[in-house]
N, C-alpha and C positions, 0 to 999 in steps of 0.2 A: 409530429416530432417538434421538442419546443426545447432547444439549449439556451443557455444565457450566459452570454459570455462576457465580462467586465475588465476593462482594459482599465491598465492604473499607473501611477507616471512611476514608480520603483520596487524595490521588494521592499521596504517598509510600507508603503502607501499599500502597495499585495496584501500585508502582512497585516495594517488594519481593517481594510474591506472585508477580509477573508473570516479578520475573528468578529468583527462586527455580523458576519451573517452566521457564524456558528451560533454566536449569545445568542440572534433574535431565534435562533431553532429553537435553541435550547427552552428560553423562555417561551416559547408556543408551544412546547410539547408537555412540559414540564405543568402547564396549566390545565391538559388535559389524561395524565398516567401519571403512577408514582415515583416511575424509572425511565431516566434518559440512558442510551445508550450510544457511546460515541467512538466511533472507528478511528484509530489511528495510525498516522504513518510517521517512518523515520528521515533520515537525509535534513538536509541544509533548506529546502523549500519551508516548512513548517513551523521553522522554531520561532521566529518573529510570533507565527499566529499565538504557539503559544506560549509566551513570554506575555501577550496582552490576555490573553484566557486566564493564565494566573493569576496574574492581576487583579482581574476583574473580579473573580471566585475570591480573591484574599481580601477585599471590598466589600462582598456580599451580592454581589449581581446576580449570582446562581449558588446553587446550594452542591457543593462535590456529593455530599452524602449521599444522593439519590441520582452517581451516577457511574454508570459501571464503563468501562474502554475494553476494547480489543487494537490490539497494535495488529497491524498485516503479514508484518512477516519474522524472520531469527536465521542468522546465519546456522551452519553446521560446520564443525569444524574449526574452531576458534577454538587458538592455544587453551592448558588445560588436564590435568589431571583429571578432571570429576568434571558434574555440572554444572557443582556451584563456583569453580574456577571460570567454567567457559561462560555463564552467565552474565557474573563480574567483571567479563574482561573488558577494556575498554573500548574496545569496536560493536562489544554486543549491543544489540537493539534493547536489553532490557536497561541495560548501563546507560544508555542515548535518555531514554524515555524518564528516565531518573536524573539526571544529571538537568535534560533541556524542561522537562514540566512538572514532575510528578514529584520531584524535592523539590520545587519554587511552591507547592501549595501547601497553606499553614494548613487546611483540614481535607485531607485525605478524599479519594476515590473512594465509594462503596466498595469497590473490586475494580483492578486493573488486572490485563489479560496478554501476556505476547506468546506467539507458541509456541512451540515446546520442543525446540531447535534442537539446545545447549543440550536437552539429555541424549539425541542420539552422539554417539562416538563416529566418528570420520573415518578413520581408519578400518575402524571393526567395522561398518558399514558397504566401506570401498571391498572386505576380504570376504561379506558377504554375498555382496552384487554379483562378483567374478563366482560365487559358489555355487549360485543357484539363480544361473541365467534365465530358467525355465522360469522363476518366478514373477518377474516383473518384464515391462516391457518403455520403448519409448515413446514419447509423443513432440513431436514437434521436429519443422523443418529445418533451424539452426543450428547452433554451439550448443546453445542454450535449449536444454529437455525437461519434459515431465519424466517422472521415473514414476509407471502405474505398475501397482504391485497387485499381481489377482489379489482373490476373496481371500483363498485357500493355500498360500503360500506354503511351500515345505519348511524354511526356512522360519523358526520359533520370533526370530529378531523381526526381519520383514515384515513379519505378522502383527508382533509388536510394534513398527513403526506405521502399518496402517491403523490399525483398530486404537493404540492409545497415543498417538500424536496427529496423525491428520483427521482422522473420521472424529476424534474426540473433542479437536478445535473447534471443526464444523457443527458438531452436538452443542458444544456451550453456550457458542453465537444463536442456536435457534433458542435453547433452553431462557437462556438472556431479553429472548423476543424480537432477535434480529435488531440489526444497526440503525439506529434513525438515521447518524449521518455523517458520512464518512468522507473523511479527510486525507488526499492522494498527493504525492509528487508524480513527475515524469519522469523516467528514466531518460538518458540520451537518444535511444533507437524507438521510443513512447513505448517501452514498459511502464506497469502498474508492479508496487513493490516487486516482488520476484519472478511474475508473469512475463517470463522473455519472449520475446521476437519470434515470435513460427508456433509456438504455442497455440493449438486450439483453445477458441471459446470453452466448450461444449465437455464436460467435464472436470474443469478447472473451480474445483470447491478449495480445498487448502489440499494444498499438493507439498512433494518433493520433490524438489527442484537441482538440476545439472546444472550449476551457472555458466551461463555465455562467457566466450572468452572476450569478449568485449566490456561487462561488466565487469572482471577479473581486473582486465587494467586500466576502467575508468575507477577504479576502488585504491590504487598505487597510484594512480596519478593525483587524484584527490588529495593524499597522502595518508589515508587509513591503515595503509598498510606497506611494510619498508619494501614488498619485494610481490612478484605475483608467485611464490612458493610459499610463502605468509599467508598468502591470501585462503581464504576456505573455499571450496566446491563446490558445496551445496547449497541450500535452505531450504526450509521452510516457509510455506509463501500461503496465502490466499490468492487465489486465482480471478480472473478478471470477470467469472459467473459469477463468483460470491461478492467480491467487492460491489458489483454494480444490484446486487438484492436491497442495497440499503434503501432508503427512503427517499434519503437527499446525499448526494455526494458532490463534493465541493474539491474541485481541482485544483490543484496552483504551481503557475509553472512562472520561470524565472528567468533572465540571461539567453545567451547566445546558443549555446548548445541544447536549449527546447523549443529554438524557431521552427523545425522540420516540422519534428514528430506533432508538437500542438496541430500548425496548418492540416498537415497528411491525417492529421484524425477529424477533422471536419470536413475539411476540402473532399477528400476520396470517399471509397466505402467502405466501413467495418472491414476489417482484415487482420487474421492473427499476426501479420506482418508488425502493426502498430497494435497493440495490444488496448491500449487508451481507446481506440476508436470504436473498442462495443458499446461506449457509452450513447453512439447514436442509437443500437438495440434497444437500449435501457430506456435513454429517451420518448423512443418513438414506442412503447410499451407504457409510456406514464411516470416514468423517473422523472426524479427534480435533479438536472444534472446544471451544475454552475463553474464556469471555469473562470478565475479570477488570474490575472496576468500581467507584466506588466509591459510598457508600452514598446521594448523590443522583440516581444513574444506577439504581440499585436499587431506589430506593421504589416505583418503579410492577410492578416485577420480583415483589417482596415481597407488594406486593398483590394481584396475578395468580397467585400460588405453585402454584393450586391444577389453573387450566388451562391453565398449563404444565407439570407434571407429568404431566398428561395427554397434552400432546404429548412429551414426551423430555425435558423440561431439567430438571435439578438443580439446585438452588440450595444453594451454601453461603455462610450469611450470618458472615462474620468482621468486623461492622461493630461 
């Protein structure tokens, strides 16, 4: 197992190391296939990186034409008449992704991708759940559940939310040729976008997601949302088996509130507990997995230097 873990003195300093090592992907890959493909996430960790990706793409350091995104996850349940109401809204991931990168570039994505939240309805989903218990089941030990819907659902809708929103995600991503390399925040408890806390590995492709009551009101504290009855329920999520397929996945965590979870995902072992922490599977399998941080997500890292060298990871301190 071989992590690499770069410690940095703030989230701007984060914020160039991080797109500095996307471009040199970019331009390694891009020299050997005609299509880059690049995973993306939402939240406050990312937007520095890319603010400098823009950038650099409106310069010419990389070519957008030949490069297609998948974002990770989309709420459900966001205010809304229709889809194209709950798409638009302003807490949506697709609204995030346009607003922080995808309107700063003067020429376009070949295809951008986020999933396909905004079409399920909330409510008509919650009156289907209760209708047809036999159809789905739960997975995970927390707040926060997978909702597995069999093959065979009775339930026309269910059906329709396996077969043309999650299994259809996961079809794109491969048709696409799979992620080279995928770009993560941390949630508070070491979630990966929607993959919460007690969640199995082991099955977790792009799922539907019961949000943890814990993410519910790190989302109103933040201030996304005026109340946790505002807040939405669900998502849509890729799950931390599919995230961790990519090639290379480049982590980035920030601030006080990802001192735990980073440590517990190195320090301990794999555990749906921290969801981040299968990135040692991934690792120890041949993954380029890189966590870029900065230097209060580090100290515990720094301290530890010596038994985690022991297990795989490198630390370069650039604080």
């Amino acid at each position: 197992m071989f992590i690499r873990v770069i410690i940095t003195k703030n989230f701007n300093h984060m914020s160039e190391v991080a797109a500095e090592t996307v471009k040199e992907n970019i331009a390694q890959v891009l020299g050997k296939k005609k299509e880059f493909v690049l995973g993306l996430a939402t939240g406050g960790s990312p937007t520095g990186v890319y603010k400098r990706l823009a950038k650099a793409a409106n310069t010419g350091e990389f070519e957008t034409a030949r490069i297609r995104s998948f974002n990770l996850d989309e709420y459900v349940g966001l205010p809304g008449e229709n889809a194209q109401q709950r798409m638009m809204h302003p807490e949506s991931y697709c609204y995030f992704m346009i607003q922080e990168f995808f309107g700063l570039l003067k020429n376009k994505f070949l295809e951008t991708s986020v999933p396909f939240g905004s079409l399920i309805d909330q409510k008509h989903l919650v009156r289907q759940l209760k209708a047809h218990a036999g159809d789905w089941r739960e997975m995970g030990t927390d707040a926060g559940k997978s909702i597995v819907i069999k093959s065979r659902p009775d339930s026309e809708f269910l059906a329709w939310i396996r077969r043309g929103i999650l299994d259809a995600y996961t079809r794109k991503i491969k048709k696409g040729g799979g992620i080279d390399l995928q770009i993560i925040g941390v949630g508070g408890r070491g979630h990966v976008a929607f993959h919460e806390s007690g969640i199995p590995f082991k099955g977790s492709k792009v799922m539907l997601v019961k949000l943890d009551d814990n993410t519910v009101a790190n989302a109103v504290a933040d201030g996304h949302f005026a109340s946790e009855k505002d807040c939405p329920r669900y998502a849509v999520s890729m799950g931390a088996e599919l995230v961790y397929q990519a090639k290379v996945v480049v982590l980035l965590a920030s601030g006080k509130r990802k001192v735990s979870s980073v440590a517990e995902s190195l320090l301990g072992g794999p555990t749906p507990d921290v969801p981040i922490s299968y990135g040692q599977i991934y690792a120890k399998e041949g993954g380029t997995l890189i966590y870029v941080v900065d230097k209060i997500v580090g100290k515990p890292l720094l301290a530890n230097r010596k038994a985690l060298k022991q297990k795989g990871v490198r630390i370069q301190d650039l604080a």
